[in-house]
N, C-alpha and C positions, 0 to 999 in steps of 0.2 A: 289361286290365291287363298290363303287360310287367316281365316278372320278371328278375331277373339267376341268369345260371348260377352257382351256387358255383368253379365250375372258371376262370370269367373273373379270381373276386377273388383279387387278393394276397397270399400266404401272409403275407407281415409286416403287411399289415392286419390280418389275423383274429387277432392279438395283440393287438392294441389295447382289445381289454376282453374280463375272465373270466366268463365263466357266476355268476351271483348264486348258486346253486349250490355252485361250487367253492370262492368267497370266503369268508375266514375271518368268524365270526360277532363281533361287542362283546362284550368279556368285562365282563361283572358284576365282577370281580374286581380284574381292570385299571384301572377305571374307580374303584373304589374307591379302589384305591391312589394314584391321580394324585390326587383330592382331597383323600386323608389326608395326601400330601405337600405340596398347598400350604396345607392348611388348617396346617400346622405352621409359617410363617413369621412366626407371629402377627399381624400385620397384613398388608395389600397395598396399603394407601389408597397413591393415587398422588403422596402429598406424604411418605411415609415416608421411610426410609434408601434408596437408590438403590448404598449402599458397605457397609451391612454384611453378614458373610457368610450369617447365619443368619438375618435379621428384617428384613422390611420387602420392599418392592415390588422392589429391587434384587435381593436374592438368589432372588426366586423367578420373575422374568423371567430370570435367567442359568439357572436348574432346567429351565426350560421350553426353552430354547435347546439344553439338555445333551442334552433329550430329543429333540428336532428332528436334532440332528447323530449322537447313538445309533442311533436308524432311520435318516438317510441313510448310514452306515456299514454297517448290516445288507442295505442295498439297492446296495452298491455306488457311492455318491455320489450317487444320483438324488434325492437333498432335501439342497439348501442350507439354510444359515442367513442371513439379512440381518437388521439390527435397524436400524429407519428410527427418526432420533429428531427431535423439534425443539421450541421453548420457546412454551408458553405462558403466558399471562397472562387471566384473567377474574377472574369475584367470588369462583369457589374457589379460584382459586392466583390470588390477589392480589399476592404478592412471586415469582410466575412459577415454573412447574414443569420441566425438561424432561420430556416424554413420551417414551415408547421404546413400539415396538411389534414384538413378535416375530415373525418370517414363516420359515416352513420351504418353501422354494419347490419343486417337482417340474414339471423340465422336462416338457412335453409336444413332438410331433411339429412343431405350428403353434406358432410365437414369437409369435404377435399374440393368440391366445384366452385367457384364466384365469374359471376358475371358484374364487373364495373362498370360506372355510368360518372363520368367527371365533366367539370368545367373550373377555368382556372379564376378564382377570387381574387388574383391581384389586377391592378390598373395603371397605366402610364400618361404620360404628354409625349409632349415632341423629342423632348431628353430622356433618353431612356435613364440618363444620373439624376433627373429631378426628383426630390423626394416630398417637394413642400408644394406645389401648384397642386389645383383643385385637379384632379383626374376622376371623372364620374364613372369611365368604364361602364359606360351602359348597356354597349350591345356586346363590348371586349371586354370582360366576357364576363357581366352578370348576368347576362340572357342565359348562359349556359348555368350559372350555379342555381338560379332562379327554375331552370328545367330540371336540375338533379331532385332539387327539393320537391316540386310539384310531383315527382316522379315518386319519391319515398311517402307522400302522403298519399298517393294513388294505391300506391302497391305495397303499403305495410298492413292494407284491410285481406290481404292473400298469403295463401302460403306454399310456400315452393322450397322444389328439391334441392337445385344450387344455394347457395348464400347471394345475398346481392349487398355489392359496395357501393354505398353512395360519396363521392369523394368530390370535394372543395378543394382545388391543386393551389400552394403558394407559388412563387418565381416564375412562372411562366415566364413573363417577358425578362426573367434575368437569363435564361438558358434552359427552359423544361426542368426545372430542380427539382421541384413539388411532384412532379409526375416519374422524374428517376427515383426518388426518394421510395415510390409506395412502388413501381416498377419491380429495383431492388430486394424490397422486402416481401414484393408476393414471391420471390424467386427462392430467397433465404428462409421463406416459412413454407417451401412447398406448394402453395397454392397450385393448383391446377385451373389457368383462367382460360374459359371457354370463351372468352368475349370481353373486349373493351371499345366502351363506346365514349369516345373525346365529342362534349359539343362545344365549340368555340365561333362566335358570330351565330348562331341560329336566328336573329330576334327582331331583320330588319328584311322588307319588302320591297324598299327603294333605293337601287344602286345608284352609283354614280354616273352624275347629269341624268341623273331623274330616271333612269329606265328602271321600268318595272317588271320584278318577279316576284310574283305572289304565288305560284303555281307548284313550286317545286323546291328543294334542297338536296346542297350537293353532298354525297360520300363517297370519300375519298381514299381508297384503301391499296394497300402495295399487292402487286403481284406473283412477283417472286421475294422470298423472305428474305429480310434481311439478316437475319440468321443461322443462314445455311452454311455449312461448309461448304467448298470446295469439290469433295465429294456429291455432297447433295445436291449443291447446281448440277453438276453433271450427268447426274439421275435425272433432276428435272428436265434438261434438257432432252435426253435420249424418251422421256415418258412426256414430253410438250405439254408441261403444265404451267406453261408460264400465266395463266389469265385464272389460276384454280386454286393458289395458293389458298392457307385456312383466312387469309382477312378478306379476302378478294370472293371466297366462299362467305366469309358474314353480310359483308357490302352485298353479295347477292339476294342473299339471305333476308335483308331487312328492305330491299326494292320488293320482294315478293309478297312480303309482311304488307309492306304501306299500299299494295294493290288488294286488300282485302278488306283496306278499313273505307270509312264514307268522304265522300269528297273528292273523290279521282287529284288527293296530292301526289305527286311526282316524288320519286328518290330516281335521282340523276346518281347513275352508277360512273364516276369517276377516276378512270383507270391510271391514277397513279398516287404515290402517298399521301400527298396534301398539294395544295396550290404550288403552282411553278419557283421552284425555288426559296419556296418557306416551308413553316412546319410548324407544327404544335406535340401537344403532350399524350398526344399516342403516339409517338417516336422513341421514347423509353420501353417502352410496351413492347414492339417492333424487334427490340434490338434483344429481347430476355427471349423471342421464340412466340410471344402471346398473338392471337386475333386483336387485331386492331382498326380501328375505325375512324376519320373523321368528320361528321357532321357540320358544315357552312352553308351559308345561305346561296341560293341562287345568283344572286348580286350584290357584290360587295361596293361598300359605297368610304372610300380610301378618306375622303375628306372628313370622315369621323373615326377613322382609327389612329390613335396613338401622333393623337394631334392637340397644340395648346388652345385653350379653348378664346376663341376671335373669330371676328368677323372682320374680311378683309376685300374692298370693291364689292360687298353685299354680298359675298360669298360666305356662309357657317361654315363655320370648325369646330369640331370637338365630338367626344362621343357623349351625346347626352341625350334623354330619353327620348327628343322629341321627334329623334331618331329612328324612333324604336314603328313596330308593326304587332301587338300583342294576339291578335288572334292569329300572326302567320304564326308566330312561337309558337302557340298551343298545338298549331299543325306537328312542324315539327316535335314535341313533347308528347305527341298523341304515339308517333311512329316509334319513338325511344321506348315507351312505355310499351309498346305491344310486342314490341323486341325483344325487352328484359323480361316481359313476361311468358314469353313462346319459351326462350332459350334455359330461362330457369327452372320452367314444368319440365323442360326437356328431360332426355335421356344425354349424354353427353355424348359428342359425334363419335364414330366407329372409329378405329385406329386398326391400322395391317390391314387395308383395304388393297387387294391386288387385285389382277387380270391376265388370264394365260389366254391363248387360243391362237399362235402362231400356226401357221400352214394350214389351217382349217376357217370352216364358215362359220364357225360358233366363236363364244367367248366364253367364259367360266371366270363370273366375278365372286371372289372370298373375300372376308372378313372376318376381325374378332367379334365376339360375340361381348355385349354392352349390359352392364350392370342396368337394372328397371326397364330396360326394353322389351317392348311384347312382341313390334315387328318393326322388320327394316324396308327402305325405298329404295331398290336400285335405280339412279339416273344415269341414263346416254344421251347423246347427239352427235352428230356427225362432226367431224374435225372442222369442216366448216362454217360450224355454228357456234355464237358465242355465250347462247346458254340452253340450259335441259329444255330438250325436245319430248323426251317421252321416261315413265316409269314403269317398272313394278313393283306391288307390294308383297313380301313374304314374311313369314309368322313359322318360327320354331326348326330353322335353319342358317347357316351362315355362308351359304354359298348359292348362287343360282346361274345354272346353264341356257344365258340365250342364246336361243337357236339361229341363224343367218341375220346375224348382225358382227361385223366383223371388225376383230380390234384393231386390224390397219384404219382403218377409215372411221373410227367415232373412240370419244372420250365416256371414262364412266367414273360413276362415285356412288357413294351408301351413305346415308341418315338413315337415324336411327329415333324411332318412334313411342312415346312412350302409353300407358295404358288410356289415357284422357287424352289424346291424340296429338300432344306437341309434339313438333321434330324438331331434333336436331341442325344443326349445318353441315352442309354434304364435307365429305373426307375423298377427295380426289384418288382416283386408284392407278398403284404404280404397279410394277411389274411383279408377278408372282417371284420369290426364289426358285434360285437356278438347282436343282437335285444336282 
C-alpha cells in the first residue's frame, strides 16, 4: 500500500474539513427555538397567506431566509440566499399555488459538486384543503428545517470542496412540489449532486401508545434506481446489485459515519425508499438519477401527524411541540452534520468502476481516476454478506489485482479518498467491457 507524505499535501487543503472533534455539537436549545418559532406562524399550509407578516407560509419562508442570510453574515457571506419559486396546479392546489423554496447556498472549492440537506416548511390538519386551522407542524416537519438550519450554522465555520444546499422544501404535503421544483433545476443547471439527504419527522422519541425509541433513526433509501432503463435493470440484474445502488451506497454510507461519532446512536439502514407506502421529498431526487436519502424517527407516533388539533376520550392530537424530544434531534442533526461534512471534504465517488476475472482465481478491479484524490479503497465481501467485509487502500493507480478472491463469489466497489482523509461513497462495480 502507498501512503501519501503529509509534507506533499496542501496546506489549503487540510482546511477543507475540521476534526469532528473540534466541530460545534446541535444544540438542544437551538433547535428548540427554531421550532417554537415556526410553530408561532400558526399555519404553514402551503395555500395559506404568502403576504402576511405574521401568519401563514409567507412569513415564515421570509424567517427562514432571515436566518440563512444571519449565518451567511456571521461567516462572512459564505451562504447565500436564493428563493426558487414556480406555479403549480394538481388536485391540492386546484386554482394553482405558487411554491417558493428556500435554499441557503455555501460555495464550496468545486462549482460542479452539491451535497443537499432539506426539510419540508409547510404544515397541515386533518384536511389536507384546510388552509385556515391552526397547523403547528412541529415534528412535520419543523424538526427537519430546524435541523437544516442548525446544520448551516454548524458548518458555515468550514470550508469544503462540494457546495452544500441548505433547502426549506414548500408543498410537501401538496405532492413533493418544493422538492420537484429544486430536483428539476439541479438537473437543468447541471448540478452534479453527490447526496441528498430529506429529514422529515426526526424530532420525536415517543411512538405511538407510548413506546419508546430513543436509540436510533431510520434511513430509508432505494435500492435499485429508479432511474434506470431497461437496459440498466438488466445489467444490474446480471452484476446482482440490487442492495448497492448509489442511495443504498449513502444509507450505508452515513450508518458507518453515526458509528464513529459518541453515543452509540443507531442508523437503522432501511431497505426500501421511505415507509410502506408513503413518501417524501427525496422522491424527486430519485426520479432525476440523484443519491437520495430519507431520515425518520425510530417511531412514529400517527396521533400527531397531520391531525386537527383535540383531545378526544383523553386522547391528544395534533402535532405540537410537546411532542417533540430535543436532545433525540440533536442526535439525529449530529449524524446529518457529519455526513455533509465527510461527503463535501470528499473527493467525489469514482465512476467506471468494473471487474474482470472470469475463469480464474483473481479479480482485477479498474476505475476512473477522481479529480483531488490522493488514494482509493477497494471494498469486497462475499455475495453472502450484506455489507463490506474487507479493504485495500491504493495510491497512484487505478486498478488493483486481488489475488484468490474470486468474482463469482464476492461483490466489489471503490471510494475514493481525499488528501485530509474523507471518503467518498463506494461506486459498486460492474462488469468490465467486453473487447
Amino acid at each position: 500500500m502507498i501512503r501519501i507524505s503529509p509534507a506533499a499535501i496542501p496546506f489549503a487543503t487540510l482546511l477543507l474539513a475540521t476534526p469532528a472533534a473540534a466541530r460545534d455539537t446541535p444544540s438542544p436549545d437551538r433547535l428548540r427555538g427554531s421550532v417554537e418559532k415556526l410553530v408561532s406562524f400558526g399555519t404553514r399550509h402551503s395555500l395559506s397567506s404568502a403576504t402576511d407578516p405574521k401568519r401563514g407560509i409567507g412569513a415564515a419562508r421570509n424567517w427562514v431566509a432571515s436566518e440563512f442570510e444571519r449565518i451567511g453574515a456571521a461567516c462572512g457571506g459564505c451562504i447565500t440566499v436564493e428563493r426558487l419559486q414556480r406555479r403549480f396546479v394538481n388536485a391540492r392546489a386546484p386554482n394553482g399555488v405558487v411554491i417558493e423554496d428556500v435554499l441557503g447556498i455555501q460555495r464550496g472549492t468545486d462549482p460542479n459538486r452539491f451535497i443537499i440537506v432539506g426539510g419540508h416548511i409547510d404544515s397541515r390538519v386533518s384536511d389536507v384543503m384546510d388552509v385556515t386551522s391552526d397547523a403547528p407542524g412541529a415534528n412535520d416537519d419543523a424538526s427537519g428545517v430546524a435541523l437544516v438550519l442548525e446544520a448551516a450554522r454548524i458548518l458555515s465555520k468550514e470550508k469544503f470542496a462540494a457546495n452544500i444546499v441548505y433547502v426549506a422544501f414548500s408543498g410537501e404535503e401538496q405532492g413533493l412540489l418544493g422538492a420537484t421544483l429544486l430536483a428539476e433545476t439541479a438537473k437543468a443547471r447541471g448540478w452534479q449532486v453527490d447526496a441528498m439527504l430529506n429529514n422529515d419527522i426526526v424530532g420525536n422519541s415517543i411512538g405511538q401508545n407510548g413506546l419508546r425509541v430513543a436509540d436510533r433513526v431510520r434511513v430509508f433509501s432505494e435500492g435499485v434506481r429508479a432511474s434506470e432503463s431497461l437496459a440498466e435493470a438488466m445489467e444490474r440484474r446480471a452484476i446482482g446489485g440490487e442492495d448497492d445502488g448509489p442511495s443504498r451506497a449513502l444509507a450505508k454510507a452515513i450508518d458507518g459515519i453515526a458509528d464513529t461519532l459518541p453515543g452509540k446512536f443507531d442508523v437503522f439502514v432501511d431497505r426500501r425508499p421511505d415507509r410502506f407506502g408513503r413518501g417524501g421529498d427525496h422522491e424527486p431526487f430519485l426520479r432525476q438519477g440523484y443519491p437520495a436519502v430519507r431520515f425518520t424517527v425510530g417511531a412514529e407516533n400517527w396521533d400527531r401527524q397531520h391531525q386537527d388539533l383535540r383531545t378526544e376520550n383523553g386522547r391528544v392530537y395534533g402535532d405540537t411541540i410537546e411532542g417533540m424530544d430535543f436532545p433525540y434531534l440533536a442526535r439525529v442533526t449530529a449524524i446529518n452534520v457529519a455526513t455533509i461534512a465527510q461527503l463535501a471534504a470528499a473527493p467525489a465517488a469514482p465512476a467506471g468502476v468494473s471487474v474482470a476475472g472470469e475463469l480464474t482465481r483473481d479479480t482485477n478491479v479498474a476505475w476512473q481516476p477522481v479529480p483531488g484524490a490522493t488514494r482509493y479503497k477497494i471494498h469486497w465481501r462475499r455475495n453472502d454478506k450484506p455489507a463490506w467485509t474487507d479493504d485495500r487502500e491504493v495510491a497512484g493507480a487505478t486498478q488493483l489485482v486481488l489475488k484468490e478472491v474470486s468474482v463469482d463469489d464476492h461483490f466489489f466497489g471503490v471510494s475514493a479518498i481525499g488528501p485530509n482523509g474523507a471518503e467518498s461513497i463506494v461506486t459498486f462495480a460492474g462488469r468490465a467491457p467486453r473487447r
